[in-house]
C-alpha positions as CSV (number, residue, x, y, z in Angstrom):
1,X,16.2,-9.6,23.6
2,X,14.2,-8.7,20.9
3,X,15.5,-9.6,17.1
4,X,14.6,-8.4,13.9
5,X,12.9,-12.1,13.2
6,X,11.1,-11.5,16.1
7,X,9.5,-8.6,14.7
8,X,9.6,-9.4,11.4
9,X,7.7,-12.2,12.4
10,X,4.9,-10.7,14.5
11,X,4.1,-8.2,11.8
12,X,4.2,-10.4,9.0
13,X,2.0,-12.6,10.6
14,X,-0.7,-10.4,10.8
15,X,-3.8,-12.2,9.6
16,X,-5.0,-9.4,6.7
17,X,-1.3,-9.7,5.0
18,X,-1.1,-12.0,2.3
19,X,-4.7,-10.6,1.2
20,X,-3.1,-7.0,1.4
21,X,0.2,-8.7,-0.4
22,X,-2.4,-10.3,-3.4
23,X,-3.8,-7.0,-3.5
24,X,-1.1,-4.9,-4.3
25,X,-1.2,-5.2,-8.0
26,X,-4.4,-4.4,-8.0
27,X,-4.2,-1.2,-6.1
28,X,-0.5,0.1,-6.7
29,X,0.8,1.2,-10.0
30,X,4.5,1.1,-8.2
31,X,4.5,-2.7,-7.3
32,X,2.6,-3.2,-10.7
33,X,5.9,-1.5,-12.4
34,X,8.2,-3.1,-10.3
35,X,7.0,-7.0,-10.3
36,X,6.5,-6.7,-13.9
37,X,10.2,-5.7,-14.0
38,X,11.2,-8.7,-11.8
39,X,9.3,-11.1,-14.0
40,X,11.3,-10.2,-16.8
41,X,14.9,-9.9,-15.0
42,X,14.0,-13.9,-13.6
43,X,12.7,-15.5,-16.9
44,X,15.4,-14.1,-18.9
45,X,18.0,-15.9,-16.6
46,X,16.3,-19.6,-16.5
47,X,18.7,-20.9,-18.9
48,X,20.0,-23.9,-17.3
49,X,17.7,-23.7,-14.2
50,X,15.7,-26.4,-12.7
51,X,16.2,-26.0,-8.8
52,X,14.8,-22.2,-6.9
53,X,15.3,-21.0,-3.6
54,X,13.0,-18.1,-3.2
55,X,13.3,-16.4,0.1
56,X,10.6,-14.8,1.9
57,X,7.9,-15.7,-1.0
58,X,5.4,-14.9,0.5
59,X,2.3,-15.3,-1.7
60,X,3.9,-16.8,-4.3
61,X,4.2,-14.5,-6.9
62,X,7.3,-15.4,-8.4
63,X,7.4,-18.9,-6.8
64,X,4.5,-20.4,-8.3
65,X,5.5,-18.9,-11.7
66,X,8.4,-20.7,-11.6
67,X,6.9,-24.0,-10.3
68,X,4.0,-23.5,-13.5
69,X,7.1,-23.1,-15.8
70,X,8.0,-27.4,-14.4
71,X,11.0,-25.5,-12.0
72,X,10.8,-27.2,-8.2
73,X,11.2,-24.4,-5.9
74,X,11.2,-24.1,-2.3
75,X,9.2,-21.6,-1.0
76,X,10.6,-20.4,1.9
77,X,9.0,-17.4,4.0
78,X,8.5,-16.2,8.0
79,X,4.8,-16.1,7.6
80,X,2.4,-18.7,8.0
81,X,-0.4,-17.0,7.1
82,X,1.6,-16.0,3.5
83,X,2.5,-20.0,3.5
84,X,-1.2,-20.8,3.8
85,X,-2.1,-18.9,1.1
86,X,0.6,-19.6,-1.3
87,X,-0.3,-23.1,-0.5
88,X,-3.8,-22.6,-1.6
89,X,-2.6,-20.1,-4.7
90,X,-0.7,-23.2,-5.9
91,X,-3.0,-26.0,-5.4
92,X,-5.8,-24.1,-7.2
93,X,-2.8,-23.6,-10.0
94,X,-2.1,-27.5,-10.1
95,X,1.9,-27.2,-8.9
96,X,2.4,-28.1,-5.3
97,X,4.1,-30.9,-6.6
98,X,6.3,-28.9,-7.9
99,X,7.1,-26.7,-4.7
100,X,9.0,-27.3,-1.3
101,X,7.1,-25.1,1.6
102,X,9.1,-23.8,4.5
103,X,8.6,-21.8,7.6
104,X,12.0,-20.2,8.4
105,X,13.6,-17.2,8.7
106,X,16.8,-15.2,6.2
107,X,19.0,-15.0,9.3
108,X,19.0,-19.0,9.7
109,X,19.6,-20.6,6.5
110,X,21.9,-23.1,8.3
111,X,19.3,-26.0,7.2
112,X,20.8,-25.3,3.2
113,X,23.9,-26.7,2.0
114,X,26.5,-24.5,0.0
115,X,25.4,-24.8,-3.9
116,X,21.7,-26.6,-3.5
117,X,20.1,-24.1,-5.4
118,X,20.5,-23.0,-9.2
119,X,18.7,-19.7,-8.8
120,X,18.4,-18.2,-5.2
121,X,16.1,-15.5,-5.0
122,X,14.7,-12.8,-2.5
123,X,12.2,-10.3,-3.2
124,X,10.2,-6.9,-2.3
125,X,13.0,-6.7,0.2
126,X,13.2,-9.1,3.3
127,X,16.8,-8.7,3.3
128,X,16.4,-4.6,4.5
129,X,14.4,-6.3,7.5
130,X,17.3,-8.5,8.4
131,X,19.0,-5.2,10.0
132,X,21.5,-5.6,11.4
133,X,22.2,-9.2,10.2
134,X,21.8,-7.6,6.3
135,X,25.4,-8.5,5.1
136,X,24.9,-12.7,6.9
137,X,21.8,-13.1,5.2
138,X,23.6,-11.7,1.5
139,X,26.4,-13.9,2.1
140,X,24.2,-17.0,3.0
141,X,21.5,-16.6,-0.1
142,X,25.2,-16.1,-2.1
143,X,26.3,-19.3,-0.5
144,X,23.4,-21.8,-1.2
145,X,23.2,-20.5,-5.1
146,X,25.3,-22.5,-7.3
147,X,24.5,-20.5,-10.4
148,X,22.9,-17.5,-10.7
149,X,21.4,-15.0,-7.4
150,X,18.3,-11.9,-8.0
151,X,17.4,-10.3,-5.2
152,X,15.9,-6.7,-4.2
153,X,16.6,-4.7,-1.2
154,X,15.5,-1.0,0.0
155,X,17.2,2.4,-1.8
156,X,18.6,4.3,0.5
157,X,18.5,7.2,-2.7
158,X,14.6,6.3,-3.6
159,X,13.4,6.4,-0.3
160,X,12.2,10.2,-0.2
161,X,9.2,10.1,2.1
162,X,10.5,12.7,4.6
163,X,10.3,14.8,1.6
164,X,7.1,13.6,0.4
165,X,4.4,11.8,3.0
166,X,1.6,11.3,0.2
167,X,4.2,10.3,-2.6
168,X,2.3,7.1,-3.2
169,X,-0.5,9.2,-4.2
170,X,0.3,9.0,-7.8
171,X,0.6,5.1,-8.3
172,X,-3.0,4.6,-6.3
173,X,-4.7,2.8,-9.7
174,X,-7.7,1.4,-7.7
175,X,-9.3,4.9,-5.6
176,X,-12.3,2.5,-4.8
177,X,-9.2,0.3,-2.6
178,X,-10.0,-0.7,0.8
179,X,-5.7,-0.7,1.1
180,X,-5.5,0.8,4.7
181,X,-2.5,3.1,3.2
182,X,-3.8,4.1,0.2
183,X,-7.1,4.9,2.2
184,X,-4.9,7.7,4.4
185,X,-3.2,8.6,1.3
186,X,-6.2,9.2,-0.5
187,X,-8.4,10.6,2.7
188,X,-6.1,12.3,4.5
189,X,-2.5,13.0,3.4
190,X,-3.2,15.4,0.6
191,X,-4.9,18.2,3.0
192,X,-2.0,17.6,5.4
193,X,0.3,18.8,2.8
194,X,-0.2,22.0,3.1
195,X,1.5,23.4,6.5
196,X,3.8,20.2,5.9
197,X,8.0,20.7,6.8
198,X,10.2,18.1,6.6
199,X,12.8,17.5,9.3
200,X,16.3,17.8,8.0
201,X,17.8,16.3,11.0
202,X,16.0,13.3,10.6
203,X,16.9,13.2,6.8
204,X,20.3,13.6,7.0
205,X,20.4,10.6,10.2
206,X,18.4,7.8,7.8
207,X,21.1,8.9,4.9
208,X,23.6,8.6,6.9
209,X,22.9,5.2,8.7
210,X,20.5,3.7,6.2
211,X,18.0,3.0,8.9
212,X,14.1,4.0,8.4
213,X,13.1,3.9,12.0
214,X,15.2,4.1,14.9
215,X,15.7,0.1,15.8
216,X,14.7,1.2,19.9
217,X,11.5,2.8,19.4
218,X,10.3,-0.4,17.2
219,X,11.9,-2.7,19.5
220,X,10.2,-0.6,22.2
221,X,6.8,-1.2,20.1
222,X,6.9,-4.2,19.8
223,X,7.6,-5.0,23.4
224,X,4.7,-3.4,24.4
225,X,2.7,-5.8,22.4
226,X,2.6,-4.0,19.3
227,X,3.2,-5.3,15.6
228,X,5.1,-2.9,13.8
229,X,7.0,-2.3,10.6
230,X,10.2,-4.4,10.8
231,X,13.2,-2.1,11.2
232,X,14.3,-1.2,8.0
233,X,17.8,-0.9,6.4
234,X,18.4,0.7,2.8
235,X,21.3,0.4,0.6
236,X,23.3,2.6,-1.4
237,X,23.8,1.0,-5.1
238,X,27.3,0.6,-4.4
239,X,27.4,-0.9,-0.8
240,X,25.0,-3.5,-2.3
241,X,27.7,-4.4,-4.9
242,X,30.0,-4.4,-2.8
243,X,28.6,-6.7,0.0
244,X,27.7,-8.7,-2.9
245,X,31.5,-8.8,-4.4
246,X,32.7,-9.4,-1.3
247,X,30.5,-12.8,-0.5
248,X,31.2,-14.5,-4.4
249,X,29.3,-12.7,-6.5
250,X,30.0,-12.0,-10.1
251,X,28.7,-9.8,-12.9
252,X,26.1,-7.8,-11.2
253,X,24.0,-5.9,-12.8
254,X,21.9,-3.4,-10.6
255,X,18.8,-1.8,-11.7
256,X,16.0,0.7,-10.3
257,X,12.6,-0.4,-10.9
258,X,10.4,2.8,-10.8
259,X,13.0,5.3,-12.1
260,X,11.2,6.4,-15.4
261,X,7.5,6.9,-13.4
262,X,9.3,9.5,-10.9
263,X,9.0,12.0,-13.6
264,X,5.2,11.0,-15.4
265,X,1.9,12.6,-13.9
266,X,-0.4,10.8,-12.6
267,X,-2.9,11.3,-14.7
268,X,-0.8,10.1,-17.4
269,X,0.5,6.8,-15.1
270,X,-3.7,5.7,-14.6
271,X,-4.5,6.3,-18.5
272,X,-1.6,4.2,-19.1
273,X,-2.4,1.5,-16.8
274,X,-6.1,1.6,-17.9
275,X,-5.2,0.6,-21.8
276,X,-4.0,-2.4,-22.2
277,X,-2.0,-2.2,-25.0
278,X,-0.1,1.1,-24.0
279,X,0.2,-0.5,-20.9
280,X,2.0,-3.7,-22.0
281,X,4.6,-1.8,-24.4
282,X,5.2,0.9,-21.1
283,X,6.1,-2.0,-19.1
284,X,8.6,-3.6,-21.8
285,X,9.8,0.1,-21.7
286,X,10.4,0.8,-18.5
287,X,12.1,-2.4,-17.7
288,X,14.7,-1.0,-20.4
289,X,14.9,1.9,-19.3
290,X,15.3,1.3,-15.4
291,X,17.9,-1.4,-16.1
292,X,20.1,1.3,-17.5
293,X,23.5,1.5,-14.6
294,X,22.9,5.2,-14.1
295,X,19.3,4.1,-12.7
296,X,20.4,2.1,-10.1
297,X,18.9,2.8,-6.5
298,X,17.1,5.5,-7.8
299,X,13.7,3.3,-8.4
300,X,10.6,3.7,-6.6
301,X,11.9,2.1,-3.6
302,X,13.9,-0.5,-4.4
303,X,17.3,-2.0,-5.6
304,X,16.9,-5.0,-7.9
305,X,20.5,-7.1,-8.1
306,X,21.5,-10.0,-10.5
307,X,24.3,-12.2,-10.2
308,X,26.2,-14.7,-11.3
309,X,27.6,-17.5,-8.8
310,X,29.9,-20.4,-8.2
């Protein structure tokens, strides 16, 4: 029987990946916005930190921050081709002494004992891809935290593309990208527009399960020796909490990276970006402003979620 680690697995060992991961920065205005704003919710909650579990790493871009700050984290992540190059990312930076590398997958963390981590953390949504094993994997990362959890997972409210196919249009920074996505985007989706019609059927079915794609036809897919997106599963704001609540976790705070660029131009996003200045005091900006509780799950796409634990 097929799983989602399975597929997960297959997909995210593609060998192009982690240089389409490293890239994304680069390219995307979005994942600019959004990792800026998980920089800042993890170093303002290092007090008292020395030991990270960060779960499905991938490159390293938050794991070899933290190992560069003298943290020892354990970098844990399906992929080894992401391993290999966060392996190389962090020997060029001088801290793979400072970092535990692991091949595994979220739905076995049997290997971790309860509390061995300070800070357990899980990013750009590997949880969503643990469908239907979502609420396990929570409760597990919650488990093996002794202090303090940050995780993102999928929006169910800020995941509009039914609505909007060429919505990533506007947070393309780099038109020059060889980003196969941002290529159609670019080359293709705009003129597709046109006679475009979304399907209210199929709307109303992801809101109502949280699912992206239906589990059989990527299953299906993937049997047939295809690698395709893992199956997908978004949250409402208030079903993460709860999950959350429900497996230890205290004080959570919820907040929706992406929330304040929904309503800015284009135009006015790539000027931004492209001036340094404006650009650093936008980002310290929108981190306030998307942190705000009525912002929750309604981000670009995802759901960032601190905690407290133990």
């Amino acid at each position: 029987m097929t799983t989602s680690a399975d597929i997960s697995s297959r997909f995210w060992n593609l060998p192009q990946k982690a240089d389409e991961e490293l890239a994304r920065e680069a390219t995307y205005i979005d994942d600019i916005i959004q990792k800026a704003h998980i920089e800042r919710e993890i170093l303002s909650n290092l007090e008292g930190i020395q030991t990270v579990f960060d779960g499905g790493a991938g490159y390293g871009r938050f794991s070899i921050l933290l190992a560069k700050r003298g943290l020892h984290v354990t970098h844990f992540d399906i992929s080894q081709v992401m391993l290999d190059k966060a392996k190389e990312i962090a020997r060029r930076e001088g801290v793979l002494g400072n970092m535990t590398f692991i091949r595994g997958c979220l739905e076995n963390l049997e290997q971790f004992h309860n509390g061995q981590f300070d800070l357990v953390l899980s990013f750009d949504a590997p949880i969503s891809y643990t469908y239907p094993n979502h609420e396990a994997v929570l409760s597990n990362l919650i488990r093996i935290a002794s202090k303090r959890l940050i995780i993102s997972v999928y929006s169910r409210l800020a995941w509009t593309y039914q609505f909007d196919p060429a919505q990533k249009l506007k947070y393309i920074l780099d038109e020059n990208t060889g980003d196969p996505y941002a290529r159609w985007t670019l080359d293709q989706a705009v003129y597709k527009l046109a006679d475009y019609k979304p399907d209210m059927a199929a709307v109303r079915a992801f809101f109502k399960t949280g699912l992206m794609e239906p589990p059989e036809e990527t299953a299906k897919a993937f049997e047939t020796g295809g690698a395709p997106w893992p199956v997908s599963y978004a949250f409402m704001p208030e079903e993460l909490a709860a999950v959350m609540e429900r497996h230890g976790a205290k004080n959570i705070r919820l907040a929706g990276p992406g929330a304040l660029t929904r309503s800015i131009p284009r135009e006015t996003l790539r000027n931004i970006m492209l001036d340094d200045k404006l650009k650093a005091e936008f980002l310290d900006f929108c981190y306030w402003y998307d942190s705000q509780p009525s912002c929750a799950g309604l981000g670009k796409d995802n759901i960032v979620a601190t905690a407290d634990v133990g």
